[in-house]
C-alpha positions in Angstrom: 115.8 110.3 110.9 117.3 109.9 107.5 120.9 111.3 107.7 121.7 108.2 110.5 119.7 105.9 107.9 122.6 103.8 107.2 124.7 103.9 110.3 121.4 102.8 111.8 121.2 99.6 109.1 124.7 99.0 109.8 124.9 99.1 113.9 121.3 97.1 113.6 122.5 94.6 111.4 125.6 93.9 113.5 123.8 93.7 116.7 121.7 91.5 115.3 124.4 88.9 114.6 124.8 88.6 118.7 121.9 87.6 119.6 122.1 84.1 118.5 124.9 83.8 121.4 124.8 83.2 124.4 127.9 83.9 125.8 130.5 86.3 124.2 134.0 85.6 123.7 136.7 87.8 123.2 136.5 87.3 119.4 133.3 87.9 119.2 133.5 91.3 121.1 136.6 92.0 118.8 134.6 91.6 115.9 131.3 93.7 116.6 133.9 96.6 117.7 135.4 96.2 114.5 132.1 96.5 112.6 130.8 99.3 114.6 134.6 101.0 114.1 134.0 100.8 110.0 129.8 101.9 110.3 130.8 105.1 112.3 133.9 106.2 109.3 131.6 105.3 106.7 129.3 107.9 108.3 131.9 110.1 108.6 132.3 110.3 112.5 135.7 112.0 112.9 138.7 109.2 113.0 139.5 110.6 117.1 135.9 110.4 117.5 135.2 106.5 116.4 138.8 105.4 118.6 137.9 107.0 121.7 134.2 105.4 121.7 135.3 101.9 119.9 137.7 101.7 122.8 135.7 102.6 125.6 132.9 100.3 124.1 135.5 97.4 123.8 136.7 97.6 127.3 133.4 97.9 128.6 132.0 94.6 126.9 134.9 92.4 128.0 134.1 93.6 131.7 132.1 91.6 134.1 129.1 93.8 133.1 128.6 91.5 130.0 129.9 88.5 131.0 127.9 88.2 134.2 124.8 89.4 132.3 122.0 87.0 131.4 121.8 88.4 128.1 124.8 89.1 126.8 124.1 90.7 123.3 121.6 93.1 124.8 124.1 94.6 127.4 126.4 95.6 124.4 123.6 97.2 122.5 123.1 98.9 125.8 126.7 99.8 126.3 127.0 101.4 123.0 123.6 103.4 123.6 125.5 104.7 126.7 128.0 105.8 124.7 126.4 107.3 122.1 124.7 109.3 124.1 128.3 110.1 126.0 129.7 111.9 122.8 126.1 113.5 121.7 126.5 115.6 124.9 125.3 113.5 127.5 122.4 115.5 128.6 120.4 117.9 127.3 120.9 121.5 127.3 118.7 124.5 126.6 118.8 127.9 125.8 119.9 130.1 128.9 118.0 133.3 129.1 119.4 136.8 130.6 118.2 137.8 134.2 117.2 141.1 132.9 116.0 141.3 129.5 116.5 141.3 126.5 118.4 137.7 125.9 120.8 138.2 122.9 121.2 135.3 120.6 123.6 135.6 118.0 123.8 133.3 115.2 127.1 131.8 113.8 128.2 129.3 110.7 128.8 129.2 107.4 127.1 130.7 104.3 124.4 127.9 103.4 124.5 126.1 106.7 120.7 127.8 107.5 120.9 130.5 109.7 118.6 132.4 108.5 115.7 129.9 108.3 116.9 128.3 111.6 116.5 132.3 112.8 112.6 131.8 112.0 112.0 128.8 113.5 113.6 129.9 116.7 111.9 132.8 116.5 108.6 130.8 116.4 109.3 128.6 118.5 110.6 130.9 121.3 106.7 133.2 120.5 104.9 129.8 121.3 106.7 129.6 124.4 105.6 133.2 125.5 108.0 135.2 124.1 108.3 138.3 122.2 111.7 137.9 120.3 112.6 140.2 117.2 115.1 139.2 114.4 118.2 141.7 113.2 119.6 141.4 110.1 122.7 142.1 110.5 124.4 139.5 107.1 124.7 142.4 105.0 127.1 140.9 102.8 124.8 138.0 101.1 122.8 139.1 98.1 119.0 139.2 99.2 120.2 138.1 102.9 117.9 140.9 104.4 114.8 140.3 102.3 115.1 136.3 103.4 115.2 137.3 107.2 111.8 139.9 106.3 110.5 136.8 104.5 111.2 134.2 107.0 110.0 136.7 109.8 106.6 137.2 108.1 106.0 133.9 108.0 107.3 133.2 111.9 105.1 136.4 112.8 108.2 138.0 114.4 109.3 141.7 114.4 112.5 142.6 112.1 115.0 145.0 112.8 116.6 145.7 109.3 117.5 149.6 109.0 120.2 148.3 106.2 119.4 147.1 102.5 122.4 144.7 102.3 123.9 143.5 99.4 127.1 144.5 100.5 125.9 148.4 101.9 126.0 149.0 106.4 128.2 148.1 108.8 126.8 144.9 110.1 128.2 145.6 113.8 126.6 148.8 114.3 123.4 147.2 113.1 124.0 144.6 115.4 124.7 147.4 118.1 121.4 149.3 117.3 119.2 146.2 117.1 119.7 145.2 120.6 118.8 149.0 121.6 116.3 149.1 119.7 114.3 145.9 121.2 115.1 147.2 124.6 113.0 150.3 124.3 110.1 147.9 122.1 110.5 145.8 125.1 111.5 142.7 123.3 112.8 139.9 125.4 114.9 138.1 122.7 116.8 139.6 120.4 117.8 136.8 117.5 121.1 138.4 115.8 121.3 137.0 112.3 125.5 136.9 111.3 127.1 136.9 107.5 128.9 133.5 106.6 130.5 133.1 103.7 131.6 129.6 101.9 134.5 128.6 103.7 136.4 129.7 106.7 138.3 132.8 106.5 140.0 135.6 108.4 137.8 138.3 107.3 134.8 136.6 108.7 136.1 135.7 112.0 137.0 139.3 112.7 133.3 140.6 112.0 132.0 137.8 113.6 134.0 138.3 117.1 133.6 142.4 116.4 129.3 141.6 116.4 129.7 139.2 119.7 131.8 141.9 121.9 129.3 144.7 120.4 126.1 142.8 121.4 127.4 140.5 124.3 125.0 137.9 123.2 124.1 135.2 125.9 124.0 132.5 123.0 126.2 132.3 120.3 124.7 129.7 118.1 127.0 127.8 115.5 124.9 126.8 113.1 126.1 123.6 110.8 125.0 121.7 107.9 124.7 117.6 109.1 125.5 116.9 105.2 129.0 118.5 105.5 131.0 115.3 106.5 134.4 114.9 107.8 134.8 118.9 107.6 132.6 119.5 110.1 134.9 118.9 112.7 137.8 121.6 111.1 135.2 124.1 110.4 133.8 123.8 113.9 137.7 124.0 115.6 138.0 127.5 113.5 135.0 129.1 114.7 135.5 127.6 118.6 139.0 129.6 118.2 137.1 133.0 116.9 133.9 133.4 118.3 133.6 131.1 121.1 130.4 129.4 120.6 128.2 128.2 123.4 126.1 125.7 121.7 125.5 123.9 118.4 122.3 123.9 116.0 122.6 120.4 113.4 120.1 121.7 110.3 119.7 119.4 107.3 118.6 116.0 109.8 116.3 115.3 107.0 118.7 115.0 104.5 120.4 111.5 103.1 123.9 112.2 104.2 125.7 110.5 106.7 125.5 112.5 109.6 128.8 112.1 111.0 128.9 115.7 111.8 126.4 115.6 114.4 128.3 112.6 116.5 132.0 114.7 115.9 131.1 118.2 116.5 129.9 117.8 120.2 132.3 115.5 121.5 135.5 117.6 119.8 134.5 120.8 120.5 132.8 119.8 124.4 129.9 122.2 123.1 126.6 121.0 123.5 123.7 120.5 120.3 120.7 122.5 122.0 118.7 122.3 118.8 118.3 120.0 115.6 116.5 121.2 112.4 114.7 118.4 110.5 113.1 120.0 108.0 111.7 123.2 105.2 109.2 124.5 107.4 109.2 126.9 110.2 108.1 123.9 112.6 110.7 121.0 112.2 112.2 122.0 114.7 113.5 120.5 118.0 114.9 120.5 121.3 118.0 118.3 120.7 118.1 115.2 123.6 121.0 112.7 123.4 119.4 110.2 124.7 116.6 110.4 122.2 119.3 110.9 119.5 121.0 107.8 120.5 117.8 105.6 121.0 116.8 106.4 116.9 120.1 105.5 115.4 120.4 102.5 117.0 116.7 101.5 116.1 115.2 102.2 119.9 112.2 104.2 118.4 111.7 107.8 120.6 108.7 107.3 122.4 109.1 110.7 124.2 109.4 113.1 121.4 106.2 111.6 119.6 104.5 112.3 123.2 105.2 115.6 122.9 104.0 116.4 119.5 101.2 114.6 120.0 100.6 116.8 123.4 101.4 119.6 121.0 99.3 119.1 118.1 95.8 117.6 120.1 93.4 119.4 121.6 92.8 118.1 125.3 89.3 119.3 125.5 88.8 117.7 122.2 90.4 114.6 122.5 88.0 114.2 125.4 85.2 114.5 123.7 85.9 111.7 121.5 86.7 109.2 124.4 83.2 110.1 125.5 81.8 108.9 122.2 83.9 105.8 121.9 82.3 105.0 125.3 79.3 105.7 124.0 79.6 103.7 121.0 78.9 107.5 118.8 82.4 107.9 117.0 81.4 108.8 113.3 83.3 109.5 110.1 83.2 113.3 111.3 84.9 112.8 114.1 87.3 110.9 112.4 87.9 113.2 110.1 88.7 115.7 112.7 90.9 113.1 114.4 93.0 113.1 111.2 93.1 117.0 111.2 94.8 117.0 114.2 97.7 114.2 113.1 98.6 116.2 110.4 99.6 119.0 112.4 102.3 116.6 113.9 103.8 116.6 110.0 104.6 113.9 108.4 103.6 110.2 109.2 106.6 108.8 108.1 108.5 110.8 110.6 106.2 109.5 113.1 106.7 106.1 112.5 110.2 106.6 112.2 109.9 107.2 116.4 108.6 104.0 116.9 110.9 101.2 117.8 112.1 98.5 115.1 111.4 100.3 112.2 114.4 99.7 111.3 115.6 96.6 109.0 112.6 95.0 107.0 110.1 97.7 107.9 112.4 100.7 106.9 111.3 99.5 103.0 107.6 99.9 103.8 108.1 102.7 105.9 109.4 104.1 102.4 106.9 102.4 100.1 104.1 104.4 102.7 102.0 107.3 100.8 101.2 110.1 102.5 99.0 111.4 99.7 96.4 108.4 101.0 95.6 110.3 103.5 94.8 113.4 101.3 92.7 111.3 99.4 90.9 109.7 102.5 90.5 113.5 103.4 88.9 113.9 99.7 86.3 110.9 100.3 84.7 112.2 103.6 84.3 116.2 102.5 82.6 114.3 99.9 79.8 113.0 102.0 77.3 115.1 103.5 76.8 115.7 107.1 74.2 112.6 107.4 76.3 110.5 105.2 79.5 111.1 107.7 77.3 110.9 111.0 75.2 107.1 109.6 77.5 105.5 107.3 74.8 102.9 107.1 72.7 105.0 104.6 75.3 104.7 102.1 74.1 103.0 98.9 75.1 102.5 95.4 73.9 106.1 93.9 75.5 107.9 97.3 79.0 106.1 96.9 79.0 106.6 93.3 78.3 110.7 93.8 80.9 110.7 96.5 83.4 109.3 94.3 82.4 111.1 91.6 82.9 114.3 93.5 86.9 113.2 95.4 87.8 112.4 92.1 88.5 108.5 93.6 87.3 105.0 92.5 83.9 103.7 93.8 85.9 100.6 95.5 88.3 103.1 97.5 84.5 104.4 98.6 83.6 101.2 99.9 87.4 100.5 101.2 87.2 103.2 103.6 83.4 102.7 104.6 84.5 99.1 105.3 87.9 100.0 106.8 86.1 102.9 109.2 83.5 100.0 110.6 85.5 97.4 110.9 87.8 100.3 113.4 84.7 101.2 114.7 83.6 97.7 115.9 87.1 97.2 117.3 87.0 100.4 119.8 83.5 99.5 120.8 85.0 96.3 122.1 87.5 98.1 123.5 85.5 100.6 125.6 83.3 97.5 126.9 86.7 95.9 128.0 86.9 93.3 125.6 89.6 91.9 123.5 89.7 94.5 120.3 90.2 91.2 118.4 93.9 91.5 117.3 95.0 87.8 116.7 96.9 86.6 119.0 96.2 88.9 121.5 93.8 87.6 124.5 91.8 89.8 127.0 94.0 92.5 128.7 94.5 92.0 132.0 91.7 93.3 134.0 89.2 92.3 131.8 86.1 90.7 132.0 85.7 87.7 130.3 82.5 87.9 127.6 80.5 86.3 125.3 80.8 81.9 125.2 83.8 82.2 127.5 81.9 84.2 130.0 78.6 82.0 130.1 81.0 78.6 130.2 83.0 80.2 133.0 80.0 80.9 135.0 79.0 77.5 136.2 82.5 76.5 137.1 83.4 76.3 140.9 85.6 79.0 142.3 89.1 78.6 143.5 89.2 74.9 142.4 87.5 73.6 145.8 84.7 70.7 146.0 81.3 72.0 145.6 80.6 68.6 148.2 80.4 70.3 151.8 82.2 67.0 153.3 85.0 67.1 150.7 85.6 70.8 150.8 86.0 71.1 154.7 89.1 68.5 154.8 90.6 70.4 151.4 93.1 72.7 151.9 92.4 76.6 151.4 94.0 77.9 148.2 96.3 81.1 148.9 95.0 83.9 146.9 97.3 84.9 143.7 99.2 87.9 144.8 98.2 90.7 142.3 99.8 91.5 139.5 100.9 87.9 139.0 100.0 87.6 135.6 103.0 89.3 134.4 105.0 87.0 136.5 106.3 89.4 139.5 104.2 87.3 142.0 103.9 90.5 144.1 101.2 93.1 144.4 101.7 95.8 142.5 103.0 98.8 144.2 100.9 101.8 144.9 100.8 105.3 143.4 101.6 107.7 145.7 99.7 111.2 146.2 103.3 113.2 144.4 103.4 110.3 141.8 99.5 110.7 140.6 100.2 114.5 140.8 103.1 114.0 138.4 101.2 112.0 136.1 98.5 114.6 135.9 101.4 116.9 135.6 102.9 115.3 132.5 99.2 114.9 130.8 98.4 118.6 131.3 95.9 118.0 133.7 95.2 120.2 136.9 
C-alpha cells in the first residue's frame, strides 16, 4: 500500500540487519528500537503513539521470549507485528446493524477528507451484500455537495434523498430528520447520512454535527479522515471524539504517497476502531479494514487473505471450473486465456496485487514500479486481433496471419510472436502439471506425491524395492526396513494428521462450495 511505502523500507531494512545474529544483546535490541522509534516519527505516528509501542517492543525483546528463541531476529519482527497490530485496533470490527430497520449511518470529518465518495462506495458495497441502502444529502453548505452525492449515487446505483439544492439553502438537520422517515416508509434498510465539513475544526460545525446525530440517532457515526493529513490527524480526531462521539474510523487516501502516520495514531489515541480503508478513485477500492492484515503489509508480510477474497470476488466458480477441466484435458486455448485475464482485471490493479504478496518489499518494490499495466491492454489488443480459429489452434499462425494481427492491435510483429511463444511455452508447463509432473521451474523437483516420469521413471523401474537382496538366501537373514512414516519428506517423521468431517466442511465452506 503506498502511504506505509517508506515506513515499510525502513522497518525492512532494519530487520534485516538482525538476521546476521544469532544471539541478541542488549545493544543490539537498543539499537533496532531506536531505528524503529525514528521510522515511525518520520511517518508521522503521533510522539505518545511511537513511546508507548517502542517501549513495549523493548521490554518484550530483552524478555526470555527472544533470548530463549532459536531465531532470535525473527521473534522481534514477530513481536513488533504483534504490536502493530495492538495499536491498529487489535481485531477487526464491522459495521453493527439495527435490530429493526433502517440502520442509520452518519458520516463525519472534515471538508476534503472524502465523505462523500466514501458514502458511494459504502453504499455499493453494503447493495452487494444484500442491502437496500439510500444516501441523504444532508452537507448543504459545500458548493455542488448535493449534485456530488446524485453523481456518486448514480454511479453506486443507490437511491438519494436530496429534497434541498445546497449551496448554502435547507436546514441540514431537518433533512437529516426527513431522510431517515423517508427510507422507513421506502423500506430502505440503511440509511447513509452524508454531514457538511468544513476545512478545519470549528465550533459551528461541531454543533450541527452533534444536532444531525441526536436528530437521526445513527447506529454508526463514521469519522472519516484523510491518511495524507499527518501529525494533525491525531488533534483533529480528539475534537471530533469530544463533539460527536464517533464509533468507528474510515482511513481514505491509502493510495496516496504520504506517510500514513494517521492511520497507526488515530486508533490507538482515540480507542476507536478503523472498520474501513479506502484505497482508491473508484467506487470499488474499498475494504474491510483487518489489523492484522494491515500490520503484515507494512512490515513486508504480503496479505495472502485479502487477495483470497478478491480473487473469490472477481472469479467465476462455475467458470474457473471449466478451465481446470480443460487444463486436464490438455484444451486451454488463447480464448480461454483471454477470458482468464478478464476476470483479473476485475480485481483492479496488478500492482496492488502483487503488493499482497510477501517480500515485495526491498529490491522488488523498483520492479514492482517499473511493471506496466498497459501490457496487458496490449496483450488484450493481440488476441481480439485473431479470429476465433486463430485463438482456439495457435499452430495455424503463419507469417501473413501474424503480420494482419499486428497490423490490426496496432503492435509489432515480434510482440505477435512474443506472446504466441510466451502462451505455449505456459501451456506446456500446465500440461505437465495436470499429468503430475514437475512444471519445469529450475530448481524445483517433483512435488511430493508425484510420479516420477520420463528417463527417471524407466531407470527407477528396474531397481529393487526397499533396498533388500533380490538373492532369496540373502534377503531372508536381512533385516526388514521400517516403512517411512508419511509425510516424512518435509521432515515431521510422522503421518500427517487427518481431516476431520467439520474441518473438510469448513474448507468447502471457505471455497464456496456446498
Amino acid at each position: 500500500m503506498a502511504t506505509f511505502g517508506t515506513l515499510s523500507d525502513r522497518l525492512v531494512e532494519t530487520f534485516k540487519n538482525l538476521r546476521t545474529k544469532g544471539r541478541l544483546s542488549a545493544s543490539d535490541v537498543d539499537g533496532t528500537v531506536r531505528e524503529i522509534r525514528r521510522a515511525l516519527l518520520d511517518a508521522d505516528v503521533a510522539l505518545q503513539v511511537v513511546k508507548e509501542f517502542t517501549a513495549k517492543v523493548r521490554e518484550r525483546a530483552l524478555s526470555d521470549e527472544v533470548n530463549k528463541a532459536l531465531n532470535p531476529a525473527q521473534q522481534v519482527v514477530q513481536i513488533v507485528n504483534e504490536e502493530l497490530v495492538e495499536i491498529l485496533g487489535g481485531t477487526q470490527r464491522k459495521l453493527q446493524f439495527a435490530k429493526v430497520a433502517p440502520t442509520v449511518i452518519m458520516l463525519a470529518g472534515l471538508q476534503g477528507s472524502g465523505k462523500t465518495t466514501f458514502a458511494g462506495k459504502l453504499a455499493k458495497k453494503l447493495q452487494g451484500e444484500g442491502h437496500t441502502p439510500i444516501l441523504v444529502a444532508a452537507d448543504l453548505q459545500r458548493p455542488n455537495a448535493v449534485n456530488q452525492l446524485q453523481v456518486v449515487a448514480e454511479q453506486a446505483g443507490a437511491a438519494v434523498y436530496a429534497p434541498e439544492p445546497g449551496n448554502g439553502v435547507g436546514d441540514p438537520v431537518k433533512v437529516s430528520k426527513a431522510g431517515v422517515e423517508y427510507a422507513r416508509q421506502k423500506q430502505h434498510d440503511v440509511v447513509i447520512v452524508d454531514t457538511a465539513g468544513r476545512l478545519g475544526v470549528d465550533e459551528e460545525l461541531m454543533k450541527q454535527a452533534s444536532k444531525i446525530r441526536k436528530a437521526t440517532d445513527p447506529d454508526e457515526v463514521l469519522f472519516v479522515i484523510d491518511a495524507m493529513i499527518g501529525q494533525d490527524a491525531v488533534n483533529t480526531a480528539k475534537a471530533f471524539q469530544e463533539g460527536v462521539d464517533f464509533t468507528g474510523v474510515v482511513l481514505s487516501k491509502l493510495d496516496g504517497d504520504a506517510r500514513g502516520g494517521a492511520a497507526l495514531s488515530v486508533a490507538s489515541v482515540t480507542g476507536r476502531p478503523i472498520i474501513f480503508a479506502s484505497n482508491g478513485e473508484t467506487l470499488d477500492a474499498l475494504e474491510d479494514f483487518h489489523p492484522d492484515r494491515m500490520a503484515s503489509r507494512i512490515l513486508d508480510l504480503g496479505d495472502i487473505l485479502t487477495l483470497i477474497e478478491q480473487a473469490q470476488a472477481a472469479f467465476d466458480e462455475e467458470e474457473a471450473r471449466k478451465v481446470a477441466e480443460k487444463l486436464a484435458k490438455e484444451a486451454f486455448t488463447l480464448e480461454d486465456f483471454l477470458e482468464q485475464m478478464q476476470q483479473l482485471k476485475k480485481m483492479g490493479s496488478m500492482k496492488k496485487m502483487l503488493g499482497m504478496l510477501p517480500g515485495m518489499g526491498g529490491q522488488m518494490k523498483q520492479q514492482l514500479e517499473n511493471f506496466d499495466e498497459s501490457e496487458i491492454g496490449r496483450t488484450e489488443a493481440i488476441i481480439r486481433g485473431m479470429t476465433p480459429a486463430e485463438r482456439n489452434n495457435t499452430k495455424i499462425l503463419n507469417g501473413s496471419r501474424r503480420a494482419r494481427i499486428a497490423r490490426g492491435s496496432g503492435v509489432s510483429v515480434t510482440e505477435v510472436n512474443q506472446l504466441v511463444n510466451r502462451f505455449e511455452q505456459a501451456a506446456k508447463m500446465m500440461k505437465k502439471v495436470a499429468r503430475g509432473e514437475s512444471a519445469g521451474i529450475p530448481g524445483m523437483g517433483a512435488m511430493p506425491g508425484m510420479k516420477p516420469t520420463g528417463k527417471k521413471a524407466k531407470k527407477a523401474k528396474g531397481k529393487f524395492q526397499g533396498g533388500r537382496s533380490g538373492n532369496p538366501a540373502k534377503r531372508a537373514v536381512e533385516p526388514v526396513a521400517e516403512a517411512a512414516p508419511a509425510g516424512s519428506g518435509f521432515g515431521l517423521g510422522a503421518a500427517a494428521p487427518q481431516p476431520s468431517e467439520t474441518d473438510m466442511a469448513e474448507i468447502q465452506k471457505l471455497f464456496g462450495k456446498n
